[in-house]
N, CA, C and O of each residue as an XYZ file, in Angstrom:
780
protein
N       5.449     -4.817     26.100
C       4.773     -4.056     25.054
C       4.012     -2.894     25.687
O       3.788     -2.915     26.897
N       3.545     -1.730     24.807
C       3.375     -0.365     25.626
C       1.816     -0.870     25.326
O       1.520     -1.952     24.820
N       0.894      0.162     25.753
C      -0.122      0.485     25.436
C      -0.294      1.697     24.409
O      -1.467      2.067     24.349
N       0.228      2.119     23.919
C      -0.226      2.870     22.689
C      -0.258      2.160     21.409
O       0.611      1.364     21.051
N      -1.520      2.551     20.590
C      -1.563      2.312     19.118
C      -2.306      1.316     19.334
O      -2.976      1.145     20.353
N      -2.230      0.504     18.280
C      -3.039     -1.157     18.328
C      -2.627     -1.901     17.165
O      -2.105     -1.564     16.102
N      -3.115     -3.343     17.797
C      -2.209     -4.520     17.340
C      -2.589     -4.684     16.140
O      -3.635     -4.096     15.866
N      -2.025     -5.386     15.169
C      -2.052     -5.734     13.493
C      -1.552     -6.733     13.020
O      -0.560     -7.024     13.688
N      -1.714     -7.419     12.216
C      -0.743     -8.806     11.990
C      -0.178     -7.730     10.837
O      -0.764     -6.680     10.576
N       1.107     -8.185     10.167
C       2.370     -7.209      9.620
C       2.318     -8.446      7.872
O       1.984     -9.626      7.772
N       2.702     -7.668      7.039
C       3.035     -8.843      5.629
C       3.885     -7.869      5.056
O       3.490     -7.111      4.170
N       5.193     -7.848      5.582
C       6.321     -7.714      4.750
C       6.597     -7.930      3.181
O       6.854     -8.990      2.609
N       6.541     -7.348      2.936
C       6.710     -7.775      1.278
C       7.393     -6.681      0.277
O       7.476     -5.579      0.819
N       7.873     -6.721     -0.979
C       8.553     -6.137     -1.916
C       7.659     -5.373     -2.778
O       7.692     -5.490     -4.003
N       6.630     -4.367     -1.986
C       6.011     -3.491     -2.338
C       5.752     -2.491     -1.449
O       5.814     -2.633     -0.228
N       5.419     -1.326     -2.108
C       4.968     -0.499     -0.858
C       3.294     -0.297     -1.575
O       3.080     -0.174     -2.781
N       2.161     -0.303     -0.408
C       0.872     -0.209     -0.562
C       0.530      1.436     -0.316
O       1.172      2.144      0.461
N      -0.396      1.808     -0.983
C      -0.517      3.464     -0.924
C      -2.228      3.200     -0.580
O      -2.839      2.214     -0.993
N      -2.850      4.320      0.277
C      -3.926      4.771      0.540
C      -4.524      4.484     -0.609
O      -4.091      4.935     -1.670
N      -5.726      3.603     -0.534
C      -7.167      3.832     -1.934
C      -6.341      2.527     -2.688
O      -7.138      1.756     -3.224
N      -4.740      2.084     -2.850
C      -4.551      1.407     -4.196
C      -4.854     -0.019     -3.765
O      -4.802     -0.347     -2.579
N      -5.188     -0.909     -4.793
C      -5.516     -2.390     -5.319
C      -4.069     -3.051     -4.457
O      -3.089     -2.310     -4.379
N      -4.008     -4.295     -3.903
C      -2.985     -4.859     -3.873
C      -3.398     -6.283     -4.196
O      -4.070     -6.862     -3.343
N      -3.042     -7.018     -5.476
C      -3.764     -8.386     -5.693
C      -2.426     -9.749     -5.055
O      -1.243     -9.929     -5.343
N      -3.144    -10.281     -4.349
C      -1.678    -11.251     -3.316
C      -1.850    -12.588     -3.925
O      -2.989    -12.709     -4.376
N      -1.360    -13.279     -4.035
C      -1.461    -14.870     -4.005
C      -0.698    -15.675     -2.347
O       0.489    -15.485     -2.083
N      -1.489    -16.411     -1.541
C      -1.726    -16.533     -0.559
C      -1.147    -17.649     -0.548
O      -1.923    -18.104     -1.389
N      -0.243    -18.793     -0.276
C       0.243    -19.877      0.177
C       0.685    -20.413      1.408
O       0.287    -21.441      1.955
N       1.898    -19.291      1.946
C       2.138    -19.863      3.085
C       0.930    -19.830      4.654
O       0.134    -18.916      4.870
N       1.101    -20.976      5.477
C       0.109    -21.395      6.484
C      -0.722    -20.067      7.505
O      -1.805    -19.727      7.981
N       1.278    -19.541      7.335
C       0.610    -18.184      8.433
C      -0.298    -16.991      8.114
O      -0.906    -16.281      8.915
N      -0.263    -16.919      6.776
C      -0.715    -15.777      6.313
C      -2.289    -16.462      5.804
O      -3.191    -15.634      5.930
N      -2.641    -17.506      5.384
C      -3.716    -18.257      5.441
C      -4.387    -18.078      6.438
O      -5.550    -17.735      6.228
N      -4.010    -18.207      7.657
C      -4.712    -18.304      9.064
C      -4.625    -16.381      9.358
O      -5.503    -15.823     10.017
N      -3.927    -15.924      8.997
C      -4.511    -14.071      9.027
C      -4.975    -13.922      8.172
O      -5.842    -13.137      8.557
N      -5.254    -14.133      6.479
C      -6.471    -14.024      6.024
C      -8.027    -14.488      6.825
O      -8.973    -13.828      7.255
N      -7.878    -15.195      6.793
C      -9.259    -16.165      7.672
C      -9.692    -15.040      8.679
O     -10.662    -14.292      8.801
N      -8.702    -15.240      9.236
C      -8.497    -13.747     10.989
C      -9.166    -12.937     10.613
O     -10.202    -12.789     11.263
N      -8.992    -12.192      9.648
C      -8.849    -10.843      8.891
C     -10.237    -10.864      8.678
O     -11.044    -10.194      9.323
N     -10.647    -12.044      7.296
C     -12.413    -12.244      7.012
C     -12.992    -12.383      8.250
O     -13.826    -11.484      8.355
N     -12.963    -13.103      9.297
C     -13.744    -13.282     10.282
C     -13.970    -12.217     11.336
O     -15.038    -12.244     11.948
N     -13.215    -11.429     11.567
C     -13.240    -10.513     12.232
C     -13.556     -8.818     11.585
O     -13.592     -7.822     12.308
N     -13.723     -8.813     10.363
C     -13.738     -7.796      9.534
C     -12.422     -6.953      9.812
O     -12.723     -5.759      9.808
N     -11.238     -7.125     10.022
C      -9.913     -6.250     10.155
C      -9.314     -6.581      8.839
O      -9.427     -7.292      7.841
N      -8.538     -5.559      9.472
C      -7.533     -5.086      8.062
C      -5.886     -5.885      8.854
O      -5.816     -6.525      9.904
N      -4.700     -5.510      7.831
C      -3.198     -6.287      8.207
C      -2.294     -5.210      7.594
O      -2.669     -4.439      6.711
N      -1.087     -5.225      8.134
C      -0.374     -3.995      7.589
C       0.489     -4.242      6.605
O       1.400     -5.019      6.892
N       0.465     -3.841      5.614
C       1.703     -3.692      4.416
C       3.114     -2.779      4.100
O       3.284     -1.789      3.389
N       4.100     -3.617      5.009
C       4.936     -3.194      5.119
C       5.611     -3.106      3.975
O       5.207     -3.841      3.074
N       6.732     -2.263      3.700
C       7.751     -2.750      2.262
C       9.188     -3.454      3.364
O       9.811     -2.938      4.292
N       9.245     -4.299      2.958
C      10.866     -4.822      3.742
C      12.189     -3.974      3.211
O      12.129     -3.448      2.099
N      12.970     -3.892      3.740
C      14.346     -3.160      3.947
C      14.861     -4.040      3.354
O      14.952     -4.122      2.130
N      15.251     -4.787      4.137
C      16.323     -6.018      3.877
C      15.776     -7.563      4.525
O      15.125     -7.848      5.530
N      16.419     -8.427      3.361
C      15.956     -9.781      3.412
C      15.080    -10.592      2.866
O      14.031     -9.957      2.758
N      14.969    -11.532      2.513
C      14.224    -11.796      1.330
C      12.341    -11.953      2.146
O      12.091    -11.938      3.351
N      11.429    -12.077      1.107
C      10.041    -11.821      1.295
C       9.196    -12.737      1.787
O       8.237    -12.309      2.428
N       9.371    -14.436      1.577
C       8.801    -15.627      1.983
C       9.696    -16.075      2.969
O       9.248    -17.153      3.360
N      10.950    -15.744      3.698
C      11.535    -16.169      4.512
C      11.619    -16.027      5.873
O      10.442    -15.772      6.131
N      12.083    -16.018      6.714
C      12.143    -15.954      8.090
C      12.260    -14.554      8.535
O      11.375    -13.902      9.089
N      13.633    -14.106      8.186
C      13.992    -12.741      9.372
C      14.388    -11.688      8.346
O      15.357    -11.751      7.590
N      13.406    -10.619      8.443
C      13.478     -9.681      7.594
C      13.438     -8.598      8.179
O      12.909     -8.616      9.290
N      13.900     -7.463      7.730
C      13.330     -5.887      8.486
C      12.725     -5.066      7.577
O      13.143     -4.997      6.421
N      11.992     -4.572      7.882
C      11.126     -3.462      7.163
C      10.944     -2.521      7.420
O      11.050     -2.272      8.621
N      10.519     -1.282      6.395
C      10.303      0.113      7.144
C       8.944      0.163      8.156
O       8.068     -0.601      8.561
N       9.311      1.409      8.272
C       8.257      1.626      9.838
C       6.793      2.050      9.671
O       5.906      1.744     10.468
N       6.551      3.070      8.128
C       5.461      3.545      7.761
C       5.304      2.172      6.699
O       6.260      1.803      6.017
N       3.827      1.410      6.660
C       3.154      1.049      5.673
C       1.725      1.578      5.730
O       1.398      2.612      6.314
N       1.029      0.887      5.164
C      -0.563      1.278      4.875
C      -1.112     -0.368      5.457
O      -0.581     -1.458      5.246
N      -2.367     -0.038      6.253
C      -3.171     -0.798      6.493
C      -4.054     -0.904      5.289
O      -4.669     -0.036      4.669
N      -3.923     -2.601      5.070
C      -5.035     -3.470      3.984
C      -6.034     -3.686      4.146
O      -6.059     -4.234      5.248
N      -7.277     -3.614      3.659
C      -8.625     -4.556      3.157
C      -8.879     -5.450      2.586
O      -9.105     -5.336      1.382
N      -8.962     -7.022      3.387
C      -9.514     -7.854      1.592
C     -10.805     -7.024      1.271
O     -11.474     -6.492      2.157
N     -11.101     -6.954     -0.059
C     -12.342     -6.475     -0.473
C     -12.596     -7.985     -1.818
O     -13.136     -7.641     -2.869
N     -12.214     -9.426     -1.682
C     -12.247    -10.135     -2.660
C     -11.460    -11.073     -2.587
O     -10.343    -10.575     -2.447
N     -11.358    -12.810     -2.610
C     -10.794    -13.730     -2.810
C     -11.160    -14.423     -3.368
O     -12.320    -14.330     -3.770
N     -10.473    -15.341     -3.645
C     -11.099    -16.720     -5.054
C      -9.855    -17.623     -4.582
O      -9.019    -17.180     -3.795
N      -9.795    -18.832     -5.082
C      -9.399    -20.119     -5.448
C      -8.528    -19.822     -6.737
O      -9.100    -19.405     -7.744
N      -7.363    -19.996     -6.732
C      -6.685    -19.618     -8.152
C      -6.340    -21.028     -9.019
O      -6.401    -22.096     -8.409
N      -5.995    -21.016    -10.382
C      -5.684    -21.899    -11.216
C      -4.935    -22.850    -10.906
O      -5.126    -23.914    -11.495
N      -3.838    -22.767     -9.877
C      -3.110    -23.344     -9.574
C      -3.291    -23.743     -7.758
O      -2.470    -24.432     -7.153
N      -4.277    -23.263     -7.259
C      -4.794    -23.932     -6.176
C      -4.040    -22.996     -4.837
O      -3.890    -23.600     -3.774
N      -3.721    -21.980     -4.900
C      -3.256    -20.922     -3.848
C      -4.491    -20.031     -4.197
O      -5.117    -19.868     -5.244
N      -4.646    -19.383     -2.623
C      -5.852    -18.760     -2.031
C      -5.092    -16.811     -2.786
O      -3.974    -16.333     -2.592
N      -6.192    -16.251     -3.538
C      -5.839    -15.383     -4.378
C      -6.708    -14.293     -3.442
O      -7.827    -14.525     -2.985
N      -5.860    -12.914     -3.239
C      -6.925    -12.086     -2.595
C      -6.389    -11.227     -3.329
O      -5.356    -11.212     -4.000
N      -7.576    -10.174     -3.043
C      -7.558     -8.578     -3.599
C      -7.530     -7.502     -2.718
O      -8.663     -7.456     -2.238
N      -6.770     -6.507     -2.190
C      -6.849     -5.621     -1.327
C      -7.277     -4.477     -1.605
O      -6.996     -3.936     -2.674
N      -7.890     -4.019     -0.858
C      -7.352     -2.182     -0.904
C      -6.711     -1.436     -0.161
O      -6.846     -1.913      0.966
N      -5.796     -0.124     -0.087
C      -5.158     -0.120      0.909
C      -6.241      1.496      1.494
O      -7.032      2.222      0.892
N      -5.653      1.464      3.099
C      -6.336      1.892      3.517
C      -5.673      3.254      4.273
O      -5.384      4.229      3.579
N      -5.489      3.263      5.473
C      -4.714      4.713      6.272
C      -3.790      4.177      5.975
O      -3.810      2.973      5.719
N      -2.293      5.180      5.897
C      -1.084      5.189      6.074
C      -0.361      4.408      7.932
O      -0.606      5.199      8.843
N       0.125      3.563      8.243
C       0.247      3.465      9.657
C       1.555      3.101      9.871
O       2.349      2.585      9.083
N       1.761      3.574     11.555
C       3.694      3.450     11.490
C       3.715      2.260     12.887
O       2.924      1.997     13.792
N       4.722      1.885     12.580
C       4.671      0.347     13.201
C       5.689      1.187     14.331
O       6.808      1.687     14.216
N       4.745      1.079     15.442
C       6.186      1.105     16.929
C       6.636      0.142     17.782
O       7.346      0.355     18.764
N       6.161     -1.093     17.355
C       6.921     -2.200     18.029
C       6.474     -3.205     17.285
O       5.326     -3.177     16.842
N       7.472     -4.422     16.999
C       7.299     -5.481     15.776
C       7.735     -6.834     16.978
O       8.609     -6.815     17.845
N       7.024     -7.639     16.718
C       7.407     -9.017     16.983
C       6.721    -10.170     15.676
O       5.958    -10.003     14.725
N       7.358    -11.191     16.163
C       6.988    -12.610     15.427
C       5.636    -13.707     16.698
O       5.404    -13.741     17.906
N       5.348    -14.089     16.011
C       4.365    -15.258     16.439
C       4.712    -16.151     16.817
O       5.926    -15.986     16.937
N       4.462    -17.113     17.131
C       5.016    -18.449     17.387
C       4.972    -19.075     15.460
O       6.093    -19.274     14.992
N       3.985    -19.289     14.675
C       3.927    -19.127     13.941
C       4.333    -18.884     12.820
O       3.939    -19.477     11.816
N       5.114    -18.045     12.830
C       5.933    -17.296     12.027
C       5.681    -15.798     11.702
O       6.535    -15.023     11.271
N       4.220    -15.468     12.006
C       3.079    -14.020     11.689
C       3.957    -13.024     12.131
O       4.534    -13.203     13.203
N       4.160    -11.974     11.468
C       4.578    -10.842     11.846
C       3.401     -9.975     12.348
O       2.521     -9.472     11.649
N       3.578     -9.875     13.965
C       2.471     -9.023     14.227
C       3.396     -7.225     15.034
O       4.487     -7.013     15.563
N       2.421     -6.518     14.759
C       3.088     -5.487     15.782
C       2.106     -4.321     16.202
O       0.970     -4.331     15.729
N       2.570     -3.107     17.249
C       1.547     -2.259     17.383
C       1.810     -1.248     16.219
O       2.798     -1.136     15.493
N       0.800     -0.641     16.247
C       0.966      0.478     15.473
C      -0.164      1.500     15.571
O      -1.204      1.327     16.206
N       0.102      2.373     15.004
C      -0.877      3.858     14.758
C      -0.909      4.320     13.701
O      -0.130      4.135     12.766
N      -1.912      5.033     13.766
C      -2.234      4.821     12.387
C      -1.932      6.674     12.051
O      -2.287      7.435     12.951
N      -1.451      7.142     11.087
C      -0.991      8.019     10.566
C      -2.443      9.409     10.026
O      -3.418      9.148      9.321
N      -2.151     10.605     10.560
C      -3.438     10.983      9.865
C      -3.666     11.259      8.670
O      -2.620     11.710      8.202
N      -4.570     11.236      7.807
C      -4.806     11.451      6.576
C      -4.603     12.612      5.400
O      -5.361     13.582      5.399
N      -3.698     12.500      4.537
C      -3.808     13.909      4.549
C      -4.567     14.652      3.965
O      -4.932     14.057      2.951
N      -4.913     15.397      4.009
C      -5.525     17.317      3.662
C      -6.301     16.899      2.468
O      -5.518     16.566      1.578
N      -7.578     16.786      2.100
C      -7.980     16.952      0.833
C      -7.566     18.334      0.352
O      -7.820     19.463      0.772
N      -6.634     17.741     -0.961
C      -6.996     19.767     -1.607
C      -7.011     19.521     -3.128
O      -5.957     18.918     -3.325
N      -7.570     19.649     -4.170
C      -7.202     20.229     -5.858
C      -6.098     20.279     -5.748
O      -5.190     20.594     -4.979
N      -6.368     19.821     -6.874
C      -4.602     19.295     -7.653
C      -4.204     21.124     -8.747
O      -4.507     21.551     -9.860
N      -3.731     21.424     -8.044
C      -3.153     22.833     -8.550
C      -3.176     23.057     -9.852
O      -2.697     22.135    -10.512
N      -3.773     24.443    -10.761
C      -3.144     24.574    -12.144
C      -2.131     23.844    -12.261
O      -2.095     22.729    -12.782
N      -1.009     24.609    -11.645
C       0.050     24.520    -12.410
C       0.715     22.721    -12.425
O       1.884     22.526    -12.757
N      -0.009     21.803    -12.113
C       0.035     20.661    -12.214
C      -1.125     19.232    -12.561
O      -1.151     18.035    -12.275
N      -2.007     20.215    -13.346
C      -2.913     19.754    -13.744
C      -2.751     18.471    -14.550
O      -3.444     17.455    -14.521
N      -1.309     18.854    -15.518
C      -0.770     18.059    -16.534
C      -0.358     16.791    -15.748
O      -0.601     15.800    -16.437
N       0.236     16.439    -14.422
C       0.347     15.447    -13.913
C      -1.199     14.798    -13.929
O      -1.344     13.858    -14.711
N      -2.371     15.205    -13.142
C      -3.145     14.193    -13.359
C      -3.947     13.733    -14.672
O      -4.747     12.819    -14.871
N      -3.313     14.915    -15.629
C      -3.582     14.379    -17.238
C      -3.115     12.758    -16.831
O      -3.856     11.832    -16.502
N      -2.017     12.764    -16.937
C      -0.834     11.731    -17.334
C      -1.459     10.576    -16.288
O      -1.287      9.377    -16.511
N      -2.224     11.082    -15.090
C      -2.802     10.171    -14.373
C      -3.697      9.248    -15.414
O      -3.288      8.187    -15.888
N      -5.105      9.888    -15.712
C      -5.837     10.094    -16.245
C      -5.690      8.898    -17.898
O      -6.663      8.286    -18.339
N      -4.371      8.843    -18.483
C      -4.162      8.526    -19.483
C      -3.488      7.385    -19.508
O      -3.378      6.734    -20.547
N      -2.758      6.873    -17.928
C      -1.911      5.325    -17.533
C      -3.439      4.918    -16.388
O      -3.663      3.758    -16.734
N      -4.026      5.108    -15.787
C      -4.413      4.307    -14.905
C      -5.673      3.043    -15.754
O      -5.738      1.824    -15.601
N      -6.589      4.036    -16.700
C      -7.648      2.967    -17.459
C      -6.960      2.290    -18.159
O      -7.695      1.491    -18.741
N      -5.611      2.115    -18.526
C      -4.921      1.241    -19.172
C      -4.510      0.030    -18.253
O      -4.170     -1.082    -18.659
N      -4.581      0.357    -17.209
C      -3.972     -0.957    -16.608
C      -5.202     -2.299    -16.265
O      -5.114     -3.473    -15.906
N      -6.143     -1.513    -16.548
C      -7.662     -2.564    -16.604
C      -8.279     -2.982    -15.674
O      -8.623     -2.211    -14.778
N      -8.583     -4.312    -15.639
C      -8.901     -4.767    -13.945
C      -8.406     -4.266    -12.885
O      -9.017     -3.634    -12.024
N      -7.127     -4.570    -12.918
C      -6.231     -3.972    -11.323
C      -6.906     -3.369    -10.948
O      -7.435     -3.823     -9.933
N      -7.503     -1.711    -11.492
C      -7.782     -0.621    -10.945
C      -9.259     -0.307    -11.054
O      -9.694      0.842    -10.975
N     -10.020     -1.391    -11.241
C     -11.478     -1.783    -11.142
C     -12.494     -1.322     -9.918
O     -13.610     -0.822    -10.060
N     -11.892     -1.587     -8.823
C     -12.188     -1.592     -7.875
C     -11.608      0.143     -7.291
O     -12.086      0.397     -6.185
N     -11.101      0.781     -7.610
C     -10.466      2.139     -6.934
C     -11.199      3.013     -7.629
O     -11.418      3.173     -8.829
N     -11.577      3.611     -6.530
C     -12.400      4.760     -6.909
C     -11.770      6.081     -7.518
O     -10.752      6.600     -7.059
N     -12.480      6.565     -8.594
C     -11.446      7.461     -9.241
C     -11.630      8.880     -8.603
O     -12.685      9.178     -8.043
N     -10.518      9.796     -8.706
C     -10.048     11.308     -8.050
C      -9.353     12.052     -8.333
O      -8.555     12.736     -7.693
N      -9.691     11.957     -9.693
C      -8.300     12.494    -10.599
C      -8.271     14.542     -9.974
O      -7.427     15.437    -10.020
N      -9.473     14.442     -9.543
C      -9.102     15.567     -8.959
C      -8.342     16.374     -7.607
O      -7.970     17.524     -7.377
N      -8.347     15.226     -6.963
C      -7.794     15.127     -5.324
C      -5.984     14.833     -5.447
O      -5.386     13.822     -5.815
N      -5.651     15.692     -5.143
C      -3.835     16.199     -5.195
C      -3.345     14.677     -4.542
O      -2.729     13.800     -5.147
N      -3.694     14.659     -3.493
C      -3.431     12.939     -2.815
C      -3.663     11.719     -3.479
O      -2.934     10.743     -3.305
N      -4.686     11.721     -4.267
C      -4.978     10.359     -5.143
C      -4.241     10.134     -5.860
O      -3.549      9.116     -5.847
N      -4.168     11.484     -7.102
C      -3.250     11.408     -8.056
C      -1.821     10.721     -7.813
O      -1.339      9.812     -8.489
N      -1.161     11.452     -6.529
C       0.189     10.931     -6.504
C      -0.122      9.512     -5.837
O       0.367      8.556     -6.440
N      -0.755      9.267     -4.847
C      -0.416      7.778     -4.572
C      -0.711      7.293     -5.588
O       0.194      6.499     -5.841
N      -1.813      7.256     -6.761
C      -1.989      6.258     -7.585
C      -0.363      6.535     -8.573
O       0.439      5.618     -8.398
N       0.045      7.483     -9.373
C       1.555      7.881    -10.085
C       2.335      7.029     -9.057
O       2.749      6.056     -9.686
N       2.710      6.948     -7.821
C       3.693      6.488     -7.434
C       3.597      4.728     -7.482
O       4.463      3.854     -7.511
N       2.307      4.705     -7.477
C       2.280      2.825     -7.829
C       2.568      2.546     -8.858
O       3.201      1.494     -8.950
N       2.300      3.235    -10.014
C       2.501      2.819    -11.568
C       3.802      3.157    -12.186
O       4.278      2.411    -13.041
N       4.486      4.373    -11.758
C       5.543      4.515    -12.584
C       6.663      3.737    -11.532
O       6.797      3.587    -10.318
N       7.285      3.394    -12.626
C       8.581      2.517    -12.895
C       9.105      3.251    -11.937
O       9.569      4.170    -12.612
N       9.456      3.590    -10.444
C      10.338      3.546     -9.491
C      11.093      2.475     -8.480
O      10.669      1.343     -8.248
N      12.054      2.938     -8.035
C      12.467      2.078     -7.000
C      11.542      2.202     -5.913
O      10.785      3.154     -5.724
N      11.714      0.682     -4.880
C      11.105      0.968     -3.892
C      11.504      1.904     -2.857
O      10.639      2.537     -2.250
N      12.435      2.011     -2.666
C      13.482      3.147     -2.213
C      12.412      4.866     -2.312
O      12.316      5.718     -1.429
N      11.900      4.862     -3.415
C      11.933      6.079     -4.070
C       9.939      6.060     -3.762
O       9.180      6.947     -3.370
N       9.732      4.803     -4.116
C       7.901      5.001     -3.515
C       7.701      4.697     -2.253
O       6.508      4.787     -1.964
N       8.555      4.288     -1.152
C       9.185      4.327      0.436
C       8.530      5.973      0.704
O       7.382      6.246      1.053
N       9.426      6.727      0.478
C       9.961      8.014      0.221
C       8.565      8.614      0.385
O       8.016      9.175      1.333
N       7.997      8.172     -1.417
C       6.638      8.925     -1.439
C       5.470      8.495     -0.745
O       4.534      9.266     -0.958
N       5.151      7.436      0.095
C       4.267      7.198      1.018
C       4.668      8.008      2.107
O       3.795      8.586      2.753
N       6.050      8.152      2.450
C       6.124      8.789      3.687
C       5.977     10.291      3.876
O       5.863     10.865      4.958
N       5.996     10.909      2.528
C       5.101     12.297      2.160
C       3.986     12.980      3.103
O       2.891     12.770      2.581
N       3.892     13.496      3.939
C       2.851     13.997      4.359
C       1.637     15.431      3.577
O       0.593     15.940      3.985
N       2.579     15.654      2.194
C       2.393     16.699      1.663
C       2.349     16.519      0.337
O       3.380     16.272     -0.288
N       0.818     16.648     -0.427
C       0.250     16.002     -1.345
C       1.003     16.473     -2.592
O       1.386     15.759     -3.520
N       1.192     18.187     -2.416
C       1.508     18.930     -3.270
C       2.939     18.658     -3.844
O       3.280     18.563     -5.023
N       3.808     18.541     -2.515
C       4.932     18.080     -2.833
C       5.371     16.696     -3.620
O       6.329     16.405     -4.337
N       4.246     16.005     -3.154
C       4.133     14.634     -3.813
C       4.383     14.450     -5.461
O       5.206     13.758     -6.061
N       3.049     15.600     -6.082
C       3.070     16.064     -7.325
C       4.424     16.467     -7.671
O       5.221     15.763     -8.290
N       4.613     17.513     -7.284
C       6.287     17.923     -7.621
C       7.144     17.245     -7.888
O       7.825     17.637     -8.836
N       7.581     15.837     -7.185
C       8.053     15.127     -7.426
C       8.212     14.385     -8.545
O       9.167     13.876     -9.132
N       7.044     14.450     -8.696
C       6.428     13.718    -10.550
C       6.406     14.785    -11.888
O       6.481     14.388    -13.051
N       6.308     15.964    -11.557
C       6.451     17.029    -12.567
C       7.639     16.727    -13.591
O       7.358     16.841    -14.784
N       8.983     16.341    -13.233
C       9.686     16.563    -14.025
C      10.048     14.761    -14.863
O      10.975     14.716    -15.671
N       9.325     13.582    -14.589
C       8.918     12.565    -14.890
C       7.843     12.331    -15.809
O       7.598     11.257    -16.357
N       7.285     13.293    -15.928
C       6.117     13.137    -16.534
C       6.313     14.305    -17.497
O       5.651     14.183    -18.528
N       7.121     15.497    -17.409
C       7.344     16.250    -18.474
C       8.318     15.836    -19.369
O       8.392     16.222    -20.535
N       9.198     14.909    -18.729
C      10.512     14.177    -20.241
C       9.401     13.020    -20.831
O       9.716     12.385    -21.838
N       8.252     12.805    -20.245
C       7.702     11.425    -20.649
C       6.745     11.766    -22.158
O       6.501     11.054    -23.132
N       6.236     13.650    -21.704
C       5.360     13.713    -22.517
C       6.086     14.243    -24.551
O       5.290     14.342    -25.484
């Protein structure tokens, strides 16, 4: 293993996590129990990968290379007796070397991606963070905890790319965006057949 970047435990899963958004988990299997715990005890965060291929609770999966580093910010005891957490997500980070645990833990190095550019969300796309503006207080709790920015070109789209009905394929794509504006663009013509 190199020395660049730094280590992370990895949670593959059939989402992609965006900067600032909610991720609510239900917690069962042993390994990921014992990196929650990790995680609370040490105050760290874990990376949220989206997987490529292979299924999500199983053994041998691959995933893309950019996810977002998590926060618990919240857990509870759920109805049915699995450990329930609440995330937030945090920097964008790209995984340069992946291994397994003895365990089963997906851990790997990584670095963490820089942030991008605060800028205003442009006239001429103002109407996207309307449309922000008009799906996110609808979704209720979930988005309780996220601080709102309907003015920040970056918020807008990571929060649009969690909510609208895309493939993961396609919100892959838009995390790996380095360019807020373009981000918007993307959504312009989604949100103009919508209105």
């Amino acid at each position: 293993m190199s020395g660049q970047g730094r280590e992370l435990p990895l949670f593959p899963l059939n989402v992609v996590l965006f900067p600032g958004g909610p991720l609510p988990l239900r917690i069962f299997e042993t390994r990921y129990l014992d990196m929650v715990r990790r995680c609370l005890r040490e105050e760290t965060g874990f990376g949220v990968v989206c997987i490529a291929e292979g299924p999500e609770a199983a053994g041998k999966t691959s995933f893309h290379a950019v996810g977002t580093e998590a926060k618990i910010v919240d857990f509870n005891r759920l109805e049915d007796g699995l450990l329930g957490v609440t995330c937030l997500g945090q920097q964008r980070i790209r995984v340069l070397e992946a291994w397994r645990a003895e365990d089963g833990l997906n851990l790997g190095r990584v670095e963490d991606i820089p942030p991008e550019p605060g800028m205003p969300v442009p006239p001429d796309y103002a109407f996207v963070a309307e449309a922000a503006k008009k799906i996110l207080p609808e979704l209720g709790e979930l988005y309780a905890q996220v601080k709102p920015g309907y003015e920040d070109a970056a918020w807008v789209g990571h929060r649009l790319a969690e909510v609208l009905p895309l493939s993961l394929a396609d919100k892959q794509v838009l995390l790996e965006m380095d360019d807020p504006i373009a981000r918007l663009a993307a959504f312009a013509p989604v949100i103009r057949k919508a209105d």
